[in-house]
N, C-alpha and C positions, 0 to 999 in steps of 0.2 A: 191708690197704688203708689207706692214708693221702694226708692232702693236707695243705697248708699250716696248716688249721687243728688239725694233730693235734702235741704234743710227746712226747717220752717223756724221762722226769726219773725217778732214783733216789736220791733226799734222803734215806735212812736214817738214813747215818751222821753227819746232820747233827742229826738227832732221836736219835741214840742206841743205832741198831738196827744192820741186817744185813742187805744188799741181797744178791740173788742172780743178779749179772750181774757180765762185768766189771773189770779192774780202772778204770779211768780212769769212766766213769759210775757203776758202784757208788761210788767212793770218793770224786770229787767231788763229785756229786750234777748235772753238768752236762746241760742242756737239748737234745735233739735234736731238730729241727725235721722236718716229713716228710721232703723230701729228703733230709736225712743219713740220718733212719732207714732210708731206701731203699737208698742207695747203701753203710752198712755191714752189709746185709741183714738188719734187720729187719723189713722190711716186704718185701715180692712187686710190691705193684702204689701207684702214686701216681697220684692223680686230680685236676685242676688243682680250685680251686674254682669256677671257671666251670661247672664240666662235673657238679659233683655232682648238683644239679637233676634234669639228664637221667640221668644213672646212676640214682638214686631211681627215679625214670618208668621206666625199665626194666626194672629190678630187678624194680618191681612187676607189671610184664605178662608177665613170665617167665612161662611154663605148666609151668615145670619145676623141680626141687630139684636137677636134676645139678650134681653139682661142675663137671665138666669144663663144661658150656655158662655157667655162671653165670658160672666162673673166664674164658669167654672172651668175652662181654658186656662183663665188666669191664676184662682186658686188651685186648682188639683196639679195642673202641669209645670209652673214655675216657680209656685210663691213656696216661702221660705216663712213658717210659723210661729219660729221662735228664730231671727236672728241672734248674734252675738252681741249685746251691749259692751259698749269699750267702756275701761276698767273708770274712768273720769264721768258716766255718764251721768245726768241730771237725776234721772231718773234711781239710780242708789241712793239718793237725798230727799227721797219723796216724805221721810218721816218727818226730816228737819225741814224742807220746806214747809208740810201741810202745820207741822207746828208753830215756825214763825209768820207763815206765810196769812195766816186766819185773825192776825192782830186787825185793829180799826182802823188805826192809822198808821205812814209810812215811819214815822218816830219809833212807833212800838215795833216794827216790822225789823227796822235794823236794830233799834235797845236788844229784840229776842237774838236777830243772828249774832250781836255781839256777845251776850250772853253764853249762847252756843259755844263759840271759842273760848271764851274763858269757861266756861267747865270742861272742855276738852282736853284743857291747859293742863289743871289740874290732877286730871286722870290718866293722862297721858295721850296726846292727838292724835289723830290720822292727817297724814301731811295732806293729802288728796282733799278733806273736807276742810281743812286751816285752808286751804288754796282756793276751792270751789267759796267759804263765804266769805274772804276776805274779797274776790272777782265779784260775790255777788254788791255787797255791801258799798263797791266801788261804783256796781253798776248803778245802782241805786244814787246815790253821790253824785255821778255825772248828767243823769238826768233830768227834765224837767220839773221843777217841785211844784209846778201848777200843773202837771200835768198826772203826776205823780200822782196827787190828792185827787183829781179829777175820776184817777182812770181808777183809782181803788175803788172810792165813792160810789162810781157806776156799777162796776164787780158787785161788790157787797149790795146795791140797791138791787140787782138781777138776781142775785142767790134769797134775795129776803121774799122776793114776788109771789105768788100763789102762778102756778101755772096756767091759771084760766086768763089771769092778766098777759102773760108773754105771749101766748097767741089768740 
């Protein structure tokens, strides 16, 4: 469950480490606000912040620990199914991330988003996506390049697995 006040951030490889999500959050370390969490299902349920108040109040006069009745306290009465995505969210770039984002290495990854801008260039931009990759391309840049290659490497070696091997 999340609301507005909740972000999810994987700054690892900005400190040096190995985040275990992801290529485009892992490896930028970029901010998801609830909505996006929601919408690229991380999350199940979103509760406006108006509403949390009375969820708490509810929650606590629950007479019961069942999942299924908690689970539906929370979705039927406060959650909110489709919040608003704000106009900057990541999530409107999910074409251009999944298309630069699926390269091998972190080279190819920014070659592709630089790419992206200059045919944007060409056609005429959207300043919001000149802005979002030029932020990404930075983030990219300031981060760990051992940690970088690490953390793709790992990504890409989990997407490659047979599922009998992951668990």
């Amino acid at each position: 469950m999340v609301s507005f006040l909740q972000f999810f951030a994987m700054p690892e490889t900005a400190l040096g480490s190995f985040p275990d999500v992801g290529e485009y959050v892992g490896l930028t370390g970029a901010r998801l606000d609830g909505a996006e969490m929601l919408a690229c299902g991380l999350a199940t349920h979103f509760v406006p912040l108006e509403k949390l108040s009375s969820l708490e109040d509810a929650l606590c006069k629950a007479t019961t620990g069942d999942p299924k009745i908690i689970n539906n306290i929370i979705l039927h009465d406060f959650s909110n199914k489709n919040p608003t995505l704000k106009e900057k969210s990541h999530y409107f770039r999910l074409k251009t991330i999944n298309s630069c984002f699926s390269r091998r290495t972190v080279e190819e990854i920014i070659s592709a988003l630089v790419s992206s801008v200059n045919k944007k260039c060409t056609r005429g931009g959207d300043k919001n996506m000149d802005d979002w990759i030029s932020w990404t391309i930075q983030a990219l840049k300031k981060a760990s390049p051992t940690s970088l290659k690490i953390s793709l490497r790992s990504v890409s070696t989990y997407h490659a697995l047979d599922f009998i091997y992951i668990y």
